[in-house]
Backbone as JSON Lines, residues from 0, in Angstrom:
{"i":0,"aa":"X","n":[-9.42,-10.64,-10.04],"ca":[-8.03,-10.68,-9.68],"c":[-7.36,-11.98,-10.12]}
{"i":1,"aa":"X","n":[-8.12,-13.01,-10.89],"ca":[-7.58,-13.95,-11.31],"c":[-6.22,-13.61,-12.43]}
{"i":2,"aa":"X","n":[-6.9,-13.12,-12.61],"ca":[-5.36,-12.21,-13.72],"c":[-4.52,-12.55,-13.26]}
{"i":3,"aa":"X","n":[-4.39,-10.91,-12.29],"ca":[-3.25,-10.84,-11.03],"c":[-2.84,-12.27,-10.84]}
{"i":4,"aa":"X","n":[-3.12,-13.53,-10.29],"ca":[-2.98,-14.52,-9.49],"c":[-2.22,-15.32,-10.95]}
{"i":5,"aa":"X","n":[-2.82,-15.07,-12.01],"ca":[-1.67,-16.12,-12.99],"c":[-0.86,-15.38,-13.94]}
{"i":6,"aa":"X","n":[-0.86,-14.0,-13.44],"ca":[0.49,-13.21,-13.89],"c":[1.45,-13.78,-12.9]}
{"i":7,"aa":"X","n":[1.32,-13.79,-11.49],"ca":[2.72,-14.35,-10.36],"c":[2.85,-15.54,-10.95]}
{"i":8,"aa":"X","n":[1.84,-16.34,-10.89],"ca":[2.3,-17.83,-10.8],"c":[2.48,-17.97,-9.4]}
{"i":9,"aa":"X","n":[1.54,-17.85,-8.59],"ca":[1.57,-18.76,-7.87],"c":[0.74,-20.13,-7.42]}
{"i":10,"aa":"X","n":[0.78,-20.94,-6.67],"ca":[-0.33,-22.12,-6.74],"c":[-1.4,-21.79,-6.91]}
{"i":11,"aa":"X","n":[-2.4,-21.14,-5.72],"ca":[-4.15,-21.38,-5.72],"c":[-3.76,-19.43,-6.1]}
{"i":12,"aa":"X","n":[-2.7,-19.05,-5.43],"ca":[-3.07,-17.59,-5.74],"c":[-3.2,-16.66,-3.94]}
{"i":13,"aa":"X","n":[-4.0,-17.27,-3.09],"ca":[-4.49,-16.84,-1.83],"c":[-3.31,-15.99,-1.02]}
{"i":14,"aa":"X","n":[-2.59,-16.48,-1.08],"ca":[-1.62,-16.24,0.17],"c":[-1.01,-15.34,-0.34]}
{"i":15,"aa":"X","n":[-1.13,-14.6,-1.63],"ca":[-0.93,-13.11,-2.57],"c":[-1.26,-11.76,-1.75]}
{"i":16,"aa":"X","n":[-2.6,-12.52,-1.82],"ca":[-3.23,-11.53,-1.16],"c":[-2.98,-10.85,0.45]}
{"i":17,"aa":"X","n":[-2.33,-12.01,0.91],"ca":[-1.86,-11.89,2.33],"c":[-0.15,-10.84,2.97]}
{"i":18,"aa":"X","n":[0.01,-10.31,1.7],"ca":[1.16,-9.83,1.86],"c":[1.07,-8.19,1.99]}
{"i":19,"aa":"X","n":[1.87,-7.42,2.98],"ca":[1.77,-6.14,3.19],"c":[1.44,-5.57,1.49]}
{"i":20,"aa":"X","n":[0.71,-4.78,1.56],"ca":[0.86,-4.1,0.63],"c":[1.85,-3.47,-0.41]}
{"i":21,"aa":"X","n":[3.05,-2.66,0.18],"ca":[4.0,-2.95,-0.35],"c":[4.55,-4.06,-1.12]}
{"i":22,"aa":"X","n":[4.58,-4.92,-0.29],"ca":[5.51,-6.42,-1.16],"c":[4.43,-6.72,-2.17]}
{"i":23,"aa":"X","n":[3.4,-6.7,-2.07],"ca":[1.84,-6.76,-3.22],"c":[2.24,-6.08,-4.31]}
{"i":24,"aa":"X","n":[2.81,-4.66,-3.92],"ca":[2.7,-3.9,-5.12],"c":[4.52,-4.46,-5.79]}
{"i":25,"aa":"X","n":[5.32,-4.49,-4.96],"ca":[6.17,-5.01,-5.75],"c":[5.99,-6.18,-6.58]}
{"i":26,"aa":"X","n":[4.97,-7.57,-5.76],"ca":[5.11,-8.84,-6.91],"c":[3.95,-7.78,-8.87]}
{"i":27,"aa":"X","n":[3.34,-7.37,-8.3],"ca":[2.96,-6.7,-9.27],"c":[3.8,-6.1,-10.45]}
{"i":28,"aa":"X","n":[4.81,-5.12,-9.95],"ca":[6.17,-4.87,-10.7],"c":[6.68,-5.82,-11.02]}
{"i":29,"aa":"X","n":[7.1,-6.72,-10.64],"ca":[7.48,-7.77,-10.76],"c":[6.74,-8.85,-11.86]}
{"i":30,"aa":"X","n":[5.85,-8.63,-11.63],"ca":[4.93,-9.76,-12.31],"c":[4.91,-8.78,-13.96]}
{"i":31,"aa":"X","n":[5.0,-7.46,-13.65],"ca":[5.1,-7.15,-15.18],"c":[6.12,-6.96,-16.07]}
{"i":32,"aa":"X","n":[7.4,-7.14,-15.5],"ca":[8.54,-6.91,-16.05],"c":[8.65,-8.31,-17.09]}
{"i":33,"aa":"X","n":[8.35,-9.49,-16.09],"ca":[8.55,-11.33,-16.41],"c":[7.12,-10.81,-18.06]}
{"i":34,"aa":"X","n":[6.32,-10.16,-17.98],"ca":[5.39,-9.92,-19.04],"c":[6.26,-9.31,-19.89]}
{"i":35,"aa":"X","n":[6.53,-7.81,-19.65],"ca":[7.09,-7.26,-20.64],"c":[8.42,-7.99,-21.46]}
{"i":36,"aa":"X","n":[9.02,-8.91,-20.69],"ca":[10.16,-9.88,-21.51],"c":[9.7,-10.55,-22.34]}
{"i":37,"aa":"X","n":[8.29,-11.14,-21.68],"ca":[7.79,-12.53,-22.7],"c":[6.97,-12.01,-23.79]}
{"i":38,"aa":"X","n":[6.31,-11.07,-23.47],"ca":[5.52,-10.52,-24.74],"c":[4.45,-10.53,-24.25]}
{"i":39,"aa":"X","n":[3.87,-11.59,-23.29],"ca":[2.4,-12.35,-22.72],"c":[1.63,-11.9,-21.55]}
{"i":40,"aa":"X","n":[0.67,-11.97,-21.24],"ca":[0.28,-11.54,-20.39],"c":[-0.9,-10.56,-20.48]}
{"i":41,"aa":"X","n":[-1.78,-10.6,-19.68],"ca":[-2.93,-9.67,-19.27],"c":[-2.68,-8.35,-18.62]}
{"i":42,"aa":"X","n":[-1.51,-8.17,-17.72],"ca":[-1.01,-7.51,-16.99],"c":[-0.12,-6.33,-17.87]}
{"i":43,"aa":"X","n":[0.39,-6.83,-19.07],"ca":[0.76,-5.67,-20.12],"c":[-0.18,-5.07,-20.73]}
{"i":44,"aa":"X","n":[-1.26,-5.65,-20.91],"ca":[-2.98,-4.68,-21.6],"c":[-3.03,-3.72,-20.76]}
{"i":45,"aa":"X","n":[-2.93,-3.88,-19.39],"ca":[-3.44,-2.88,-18.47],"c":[-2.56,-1.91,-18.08]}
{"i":46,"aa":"X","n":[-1.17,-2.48,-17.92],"ca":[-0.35,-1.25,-17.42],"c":[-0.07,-0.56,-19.16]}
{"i":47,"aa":"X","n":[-0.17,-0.77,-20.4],"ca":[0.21,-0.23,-21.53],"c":[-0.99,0.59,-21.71]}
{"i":48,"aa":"X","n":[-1.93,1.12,-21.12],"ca":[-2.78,1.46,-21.27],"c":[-3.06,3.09,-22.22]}
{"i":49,"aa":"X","n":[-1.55,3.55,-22.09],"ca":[-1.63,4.71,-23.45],"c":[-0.75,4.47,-24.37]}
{"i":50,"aa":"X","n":[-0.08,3.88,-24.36],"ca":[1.23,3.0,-25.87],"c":[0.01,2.85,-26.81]}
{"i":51,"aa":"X","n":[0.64,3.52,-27.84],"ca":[-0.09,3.02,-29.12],"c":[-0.47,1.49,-29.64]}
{"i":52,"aa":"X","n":[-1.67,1.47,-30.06],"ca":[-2.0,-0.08,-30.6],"c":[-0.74,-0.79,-31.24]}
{"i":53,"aa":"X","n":[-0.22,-0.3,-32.48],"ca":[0.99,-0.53,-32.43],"c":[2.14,-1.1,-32.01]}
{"i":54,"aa":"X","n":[2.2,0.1,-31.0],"ca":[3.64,-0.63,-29.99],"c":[3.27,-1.42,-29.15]}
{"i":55,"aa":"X","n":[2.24,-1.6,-28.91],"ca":[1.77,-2.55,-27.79],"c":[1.55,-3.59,-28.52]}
{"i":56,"aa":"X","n":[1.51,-4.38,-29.71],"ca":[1.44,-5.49,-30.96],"c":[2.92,-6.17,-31.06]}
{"i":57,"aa":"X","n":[3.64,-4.89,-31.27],"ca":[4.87,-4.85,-31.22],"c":[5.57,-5.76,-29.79]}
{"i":58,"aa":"X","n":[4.92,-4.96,-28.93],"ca":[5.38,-5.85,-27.59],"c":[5.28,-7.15,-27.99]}
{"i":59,"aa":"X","n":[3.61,-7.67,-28.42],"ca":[3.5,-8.78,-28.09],"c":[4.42,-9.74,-28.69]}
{"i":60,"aa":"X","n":[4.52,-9.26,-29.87],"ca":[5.14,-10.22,-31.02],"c":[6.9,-9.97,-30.73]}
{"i":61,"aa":"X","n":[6.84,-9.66,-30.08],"ca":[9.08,-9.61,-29.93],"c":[9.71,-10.52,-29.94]}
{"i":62,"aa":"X","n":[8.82,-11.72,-30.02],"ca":[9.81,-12.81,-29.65],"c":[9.78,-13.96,-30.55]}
{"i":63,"aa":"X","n":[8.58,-13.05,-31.59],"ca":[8.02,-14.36,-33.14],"c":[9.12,-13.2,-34.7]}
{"i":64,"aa":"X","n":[9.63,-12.6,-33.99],"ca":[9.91,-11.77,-35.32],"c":[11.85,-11.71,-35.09]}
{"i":65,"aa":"X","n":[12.68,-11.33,-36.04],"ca":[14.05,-10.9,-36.17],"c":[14.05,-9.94,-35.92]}
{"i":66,"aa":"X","n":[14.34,-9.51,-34.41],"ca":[14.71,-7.52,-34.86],"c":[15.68,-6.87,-35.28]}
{"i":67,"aa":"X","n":[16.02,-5.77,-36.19],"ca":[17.3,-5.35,-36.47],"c":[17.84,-4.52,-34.79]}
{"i":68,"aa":"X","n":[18.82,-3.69,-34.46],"ca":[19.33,-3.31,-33.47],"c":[18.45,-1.99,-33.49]}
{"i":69,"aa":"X","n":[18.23,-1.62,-34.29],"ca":[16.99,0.05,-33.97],"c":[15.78,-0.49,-33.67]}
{"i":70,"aa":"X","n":[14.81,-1.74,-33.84],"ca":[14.17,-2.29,-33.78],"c":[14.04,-2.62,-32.45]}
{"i":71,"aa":"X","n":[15.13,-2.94,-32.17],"ca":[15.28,-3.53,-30.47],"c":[15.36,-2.25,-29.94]}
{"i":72,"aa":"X","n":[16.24,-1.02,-29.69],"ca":[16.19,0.03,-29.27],"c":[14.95,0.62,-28.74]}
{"i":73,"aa":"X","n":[13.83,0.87,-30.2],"ca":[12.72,0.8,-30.06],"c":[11.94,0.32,-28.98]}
{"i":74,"aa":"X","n":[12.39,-0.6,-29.1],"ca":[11.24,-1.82,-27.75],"c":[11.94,-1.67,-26.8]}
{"i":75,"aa":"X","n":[13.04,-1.21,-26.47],"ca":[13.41,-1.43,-24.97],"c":[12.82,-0.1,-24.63]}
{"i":76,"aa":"X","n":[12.51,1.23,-25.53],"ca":[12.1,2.47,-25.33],"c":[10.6,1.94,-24.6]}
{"i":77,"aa":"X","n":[9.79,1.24,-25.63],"ca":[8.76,1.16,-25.39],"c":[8.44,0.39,-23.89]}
{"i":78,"aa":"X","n":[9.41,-0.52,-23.81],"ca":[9.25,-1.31,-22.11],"c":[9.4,-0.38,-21.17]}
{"i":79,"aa":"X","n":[10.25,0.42,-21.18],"ca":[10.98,1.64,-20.14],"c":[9.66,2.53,-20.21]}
{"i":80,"aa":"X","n":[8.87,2.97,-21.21],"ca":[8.19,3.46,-21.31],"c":[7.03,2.93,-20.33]}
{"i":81,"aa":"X","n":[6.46,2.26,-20.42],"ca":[5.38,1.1,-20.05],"c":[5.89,1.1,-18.28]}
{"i":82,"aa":"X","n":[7.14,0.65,-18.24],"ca":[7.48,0.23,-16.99],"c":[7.5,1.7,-15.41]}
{"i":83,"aa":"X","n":[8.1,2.69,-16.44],"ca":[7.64,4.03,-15.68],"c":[6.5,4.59,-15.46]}
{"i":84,"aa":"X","n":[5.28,4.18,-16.66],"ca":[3.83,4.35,-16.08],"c":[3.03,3.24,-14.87]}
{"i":85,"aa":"X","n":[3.99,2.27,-15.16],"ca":[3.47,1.19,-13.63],"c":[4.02,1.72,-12.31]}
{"i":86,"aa":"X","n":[5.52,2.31,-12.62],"ca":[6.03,2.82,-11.38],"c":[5.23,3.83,-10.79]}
{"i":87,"aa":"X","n":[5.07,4.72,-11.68],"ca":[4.48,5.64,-11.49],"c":[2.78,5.45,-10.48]}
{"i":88,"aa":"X","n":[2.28,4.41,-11.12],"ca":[0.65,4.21,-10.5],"c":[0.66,3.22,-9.76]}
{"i":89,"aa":"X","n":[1.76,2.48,-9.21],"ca":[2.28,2.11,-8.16],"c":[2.77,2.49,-6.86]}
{"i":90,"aa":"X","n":[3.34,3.34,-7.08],"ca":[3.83,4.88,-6.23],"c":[3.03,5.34,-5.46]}
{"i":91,"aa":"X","n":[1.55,5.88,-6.46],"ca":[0.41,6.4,-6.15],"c":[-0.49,5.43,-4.9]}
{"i":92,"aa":"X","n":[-0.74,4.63,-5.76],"ca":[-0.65,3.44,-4.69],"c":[-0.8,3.3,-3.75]}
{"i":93,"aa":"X","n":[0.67,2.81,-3.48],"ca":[1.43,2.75,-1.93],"c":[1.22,4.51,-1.23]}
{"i":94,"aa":"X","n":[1.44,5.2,-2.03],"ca":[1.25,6.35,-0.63],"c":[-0.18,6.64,-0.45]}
{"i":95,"aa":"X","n":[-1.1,6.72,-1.3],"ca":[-2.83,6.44,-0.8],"c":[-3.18,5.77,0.29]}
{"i":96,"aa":"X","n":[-2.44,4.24,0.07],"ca":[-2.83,3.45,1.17],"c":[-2.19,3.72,2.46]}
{"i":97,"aa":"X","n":[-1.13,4.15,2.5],"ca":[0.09,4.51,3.5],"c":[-0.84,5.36,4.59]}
{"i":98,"aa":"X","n":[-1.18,7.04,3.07],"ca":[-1.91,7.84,4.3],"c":[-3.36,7.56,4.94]}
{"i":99,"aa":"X","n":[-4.38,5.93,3.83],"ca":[-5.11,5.88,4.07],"c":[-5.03,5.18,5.44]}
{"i":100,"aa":"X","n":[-4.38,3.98,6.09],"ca":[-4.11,3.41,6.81],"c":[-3.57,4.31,8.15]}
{"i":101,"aa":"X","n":[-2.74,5.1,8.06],"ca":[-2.16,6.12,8.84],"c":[-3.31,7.27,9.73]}
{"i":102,"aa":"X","n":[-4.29,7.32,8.57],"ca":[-5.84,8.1,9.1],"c":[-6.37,6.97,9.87]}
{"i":103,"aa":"X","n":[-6.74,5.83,9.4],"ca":[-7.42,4.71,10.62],"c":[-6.66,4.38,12.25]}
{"i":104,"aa":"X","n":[-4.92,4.42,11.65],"ca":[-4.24,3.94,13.04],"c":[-4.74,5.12,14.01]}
{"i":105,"aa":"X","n":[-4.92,6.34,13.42],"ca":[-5.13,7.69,14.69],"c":[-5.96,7.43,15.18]}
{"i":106,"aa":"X","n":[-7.25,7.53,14.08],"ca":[-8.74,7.55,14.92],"c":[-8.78,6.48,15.89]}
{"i":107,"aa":"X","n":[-8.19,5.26,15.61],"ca":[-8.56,4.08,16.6],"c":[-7.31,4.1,17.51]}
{"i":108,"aa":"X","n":[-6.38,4.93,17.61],"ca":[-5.56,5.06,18.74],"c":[-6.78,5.43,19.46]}
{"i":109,"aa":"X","n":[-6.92,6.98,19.24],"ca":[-7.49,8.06,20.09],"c":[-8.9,7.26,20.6]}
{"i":110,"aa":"X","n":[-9.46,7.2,19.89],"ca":[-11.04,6.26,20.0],"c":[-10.55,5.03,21.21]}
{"i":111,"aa":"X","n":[-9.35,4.45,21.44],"ca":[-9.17,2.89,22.71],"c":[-8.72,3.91,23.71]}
{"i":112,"aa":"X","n":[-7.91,5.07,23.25],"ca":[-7.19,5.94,24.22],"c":[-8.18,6.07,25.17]}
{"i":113,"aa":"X","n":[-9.06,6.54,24.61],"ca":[-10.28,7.45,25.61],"c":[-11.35,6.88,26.17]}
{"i":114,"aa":"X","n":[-11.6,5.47,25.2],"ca":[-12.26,4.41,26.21],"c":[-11.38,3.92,27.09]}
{"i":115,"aa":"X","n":[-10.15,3.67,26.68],"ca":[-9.59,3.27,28.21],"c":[-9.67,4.44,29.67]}
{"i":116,"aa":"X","n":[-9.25,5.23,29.0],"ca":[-9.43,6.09,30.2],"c":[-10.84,6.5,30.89]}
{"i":117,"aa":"X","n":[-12.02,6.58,30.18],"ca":[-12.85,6.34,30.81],"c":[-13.54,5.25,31.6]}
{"i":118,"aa":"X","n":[-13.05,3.95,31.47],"ca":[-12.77,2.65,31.76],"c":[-12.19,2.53,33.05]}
{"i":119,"aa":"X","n":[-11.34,3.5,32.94],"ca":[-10.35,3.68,34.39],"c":[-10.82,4.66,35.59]}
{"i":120,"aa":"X","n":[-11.49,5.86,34.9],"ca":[-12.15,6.79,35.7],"c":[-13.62,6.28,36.14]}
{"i":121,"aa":"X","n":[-13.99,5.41,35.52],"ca":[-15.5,4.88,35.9],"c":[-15.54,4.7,37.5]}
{"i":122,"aa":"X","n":[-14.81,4.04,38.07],"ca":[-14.78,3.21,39.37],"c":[-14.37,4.4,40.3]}
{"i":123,"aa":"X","n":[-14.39,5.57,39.92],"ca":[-13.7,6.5,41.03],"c":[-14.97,7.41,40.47]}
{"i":124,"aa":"X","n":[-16.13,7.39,39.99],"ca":[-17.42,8.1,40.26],"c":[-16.81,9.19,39.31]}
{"i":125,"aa":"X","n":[-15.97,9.56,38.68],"ca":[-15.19,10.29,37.75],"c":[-15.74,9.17,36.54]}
{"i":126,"aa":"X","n":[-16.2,10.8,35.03],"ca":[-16.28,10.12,33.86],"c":[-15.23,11.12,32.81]}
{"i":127,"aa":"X","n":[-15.11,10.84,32.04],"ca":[-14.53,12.39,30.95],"c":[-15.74,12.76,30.21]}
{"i":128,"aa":"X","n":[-17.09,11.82,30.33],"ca":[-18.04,12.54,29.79],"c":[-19.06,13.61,30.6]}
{"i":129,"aa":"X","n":[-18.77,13.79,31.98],"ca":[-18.8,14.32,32.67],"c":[-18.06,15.54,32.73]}
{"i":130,"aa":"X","n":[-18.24,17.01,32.28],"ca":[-17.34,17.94,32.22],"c":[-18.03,19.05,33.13]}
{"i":131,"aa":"X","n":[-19.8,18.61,33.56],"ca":[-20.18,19.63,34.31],"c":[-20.25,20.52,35.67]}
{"i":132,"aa":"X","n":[-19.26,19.37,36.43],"ca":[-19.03,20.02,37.53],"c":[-17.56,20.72,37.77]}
{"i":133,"aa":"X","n":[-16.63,21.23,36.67],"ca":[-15.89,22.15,36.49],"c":[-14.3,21.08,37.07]}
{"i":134,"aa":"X","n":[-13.94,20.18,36.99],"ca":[-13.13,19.14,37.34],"c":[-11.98,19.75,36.11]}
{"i":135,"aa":"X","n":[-11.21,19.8,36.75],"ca":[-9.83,19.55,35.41],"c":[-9.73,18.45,35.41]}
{"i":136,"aa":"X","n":[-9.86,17.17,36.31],"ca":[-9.44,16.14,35.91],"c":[-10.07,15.41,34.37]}
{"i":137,"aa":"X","n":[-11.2,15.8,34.77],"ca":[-11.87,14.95,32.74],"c":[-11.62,15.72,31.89]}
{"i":138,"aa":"X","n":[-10.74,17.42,31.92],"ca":[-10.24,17.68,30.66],"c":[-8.9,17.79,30.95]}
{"i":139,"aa":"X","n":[-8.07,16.88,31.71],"ca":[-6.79,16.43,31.76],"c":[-7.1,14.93,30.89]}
{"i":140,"aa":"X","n":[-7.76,14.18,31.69],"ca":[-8.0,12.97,30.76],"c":[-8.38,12.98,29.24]}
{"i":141,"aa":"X","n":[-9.24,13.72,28.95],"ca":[-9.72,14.46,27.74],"c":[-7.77,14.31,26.76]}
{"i":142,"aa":"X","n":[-7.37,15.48,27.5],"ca":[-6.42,15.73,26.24],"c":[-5.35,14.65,26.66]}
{"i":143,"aa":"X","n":[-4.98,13.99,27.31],"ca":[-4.06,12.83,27.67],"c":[-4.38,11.95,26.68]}
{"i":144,"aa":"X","n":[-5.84,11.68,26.41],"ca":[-6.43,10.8,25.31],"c":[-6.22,10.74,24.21]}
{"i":145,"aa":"X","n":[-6.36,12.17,23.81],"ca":[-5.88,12.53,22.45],"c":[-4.44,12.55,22.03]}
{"i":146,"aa":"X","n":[-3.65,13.15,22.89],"ca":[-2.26,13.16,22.9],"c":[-1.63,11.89,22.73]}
{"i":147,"aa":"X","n":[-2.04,10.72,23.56],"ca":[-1.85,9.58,23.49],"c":[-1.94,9.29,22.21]}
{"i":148,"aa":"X","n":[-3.11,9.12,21.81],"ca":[-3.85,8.39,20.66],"c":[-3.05,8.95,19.12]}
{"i":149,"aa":"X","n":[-2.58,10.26,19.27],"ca":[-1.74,10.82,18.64],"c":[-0.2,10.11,18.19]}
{"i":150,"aa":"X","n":[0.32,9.99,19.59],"ca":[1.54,9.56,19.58],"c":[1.64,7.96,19.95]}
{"i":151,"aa":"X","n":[0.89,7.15,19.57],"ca":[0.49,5.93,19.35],"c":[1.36,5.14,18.06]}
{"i":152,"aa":"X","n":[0.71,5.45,17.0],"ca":[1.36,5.12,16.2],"c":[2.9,5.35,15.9]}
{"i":153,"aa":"X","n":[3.38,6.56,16.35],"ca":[4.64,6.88,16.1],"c":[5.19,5.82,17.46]}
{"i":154,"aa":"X","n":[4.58,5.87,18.3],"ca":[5.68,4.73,19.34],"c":[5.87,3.26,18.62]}
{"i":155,"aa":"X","n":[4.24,2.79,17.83],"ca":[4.57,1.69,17.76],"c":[5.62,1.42,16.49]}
{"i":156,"aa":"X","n":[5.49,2.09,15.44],"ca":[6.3,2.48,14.75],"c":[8.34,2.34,15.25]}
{"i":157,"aa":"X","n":[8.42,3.28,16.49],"ca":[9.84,2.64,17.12],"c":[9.81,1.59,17.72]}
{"i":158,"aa":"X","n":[8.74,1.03,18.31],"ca":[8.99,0.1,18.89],"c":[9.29,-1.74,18.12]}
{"i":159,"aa":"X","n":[8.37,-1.06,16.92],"ca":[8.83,-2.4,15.81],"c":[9.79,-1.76,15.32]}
{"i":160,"aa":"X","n":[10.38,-1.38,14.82],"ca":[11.9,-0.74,14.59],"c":[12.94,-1.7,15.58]}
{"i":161,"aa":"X","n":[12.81,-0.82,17.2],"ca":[13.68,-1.39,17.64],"c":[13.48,-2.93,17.72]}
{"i":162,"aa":"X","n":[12.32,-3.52,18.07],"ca":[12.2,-5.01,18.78],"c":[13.0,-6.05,16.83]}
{"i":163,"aa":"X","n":[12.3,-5.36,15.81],"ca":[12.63,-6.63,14.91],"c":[13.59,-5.61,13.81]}
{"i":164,"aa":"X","n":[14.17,-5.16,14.45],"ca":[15.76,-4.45,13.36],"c":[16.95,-5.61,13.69]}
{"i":165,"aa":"X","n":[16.62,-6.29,12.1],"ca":[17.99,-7.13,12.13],"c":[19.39,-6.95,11.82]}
């Protein structure tokens, strides 16, 4: 990822890494546009990855040569080109991680949900792993758990909404 770290320009690089994902994938966009202007960069090898040898030469050199105005046309085709396959696997991206992250917030709602509640039922000789003596209460707790653990994320979701909407 050293790449990455001196495509931004930033100092040691670290604190890159520390940023939501999103804003990650934007300095990324970002970091390749400042490439695709200059010609330079490691970060144009990779996102040009089906542009012809060619046009991707072409990139590099844009800024050692005279272009006529079809010449330039050309290359702004070819950046737009380039720049919609980053959007594109950027996109991908962000919603992978979105739904990958979105699968962890459930399970570990539901998973604290239900240790808490068994946590709580312990001291009253009541378990929810206890279902054999015909109790609705441990398959009230049971689905309270889940339900919870369900609608977990969507609360916290409004609740950072409302608390930090500037």
């Amino acid at each position: 990822m050293s790449v990455f770290q001196r495509s931004i320009g930033t100092g040691n690089g670290a604190n890159i890494y520390s940023l939501p994902y999103q804003q990650l994938c934007g300095q990324v966009a970002n970091a390749l546009r400042n490439q695709l202007e200059s010609g330079e960069g490691d970060l144009l090898e990779i996102f040009a990855y089906n542009v012809p040898p060619e046009n991707l030469e072409r990139l590099k050199n844009q800024n050692t040569q005279n272009l006529s105005n079809e010449e330039q046309s050309d290359l702004s085709i070819i950046k737009e080109q380039v720049l919609n396959q980053a959007e594109i696997g950027l996109d991908d991206l962000q919603i992978t991680l979105a739904k990958f992250w979105l699968k962890i917030d459930y399970f570990f709602s539901i998973v604290i949900a239900f240790i808490i509640l068994e946590f709580l039922l312990t001291p009253a000789n009541k378990s929810v792993f206890n279902l054999s003596d015909g109790s609705e209460n441990e398959i009230i707790a049971l689905l309270v758990s889940m339900i919870s653990g369900f609608l977990a994320p969507t609360i916290r979701n409004l609740l950072v909404n409302i608390l930090y909407k500037k």
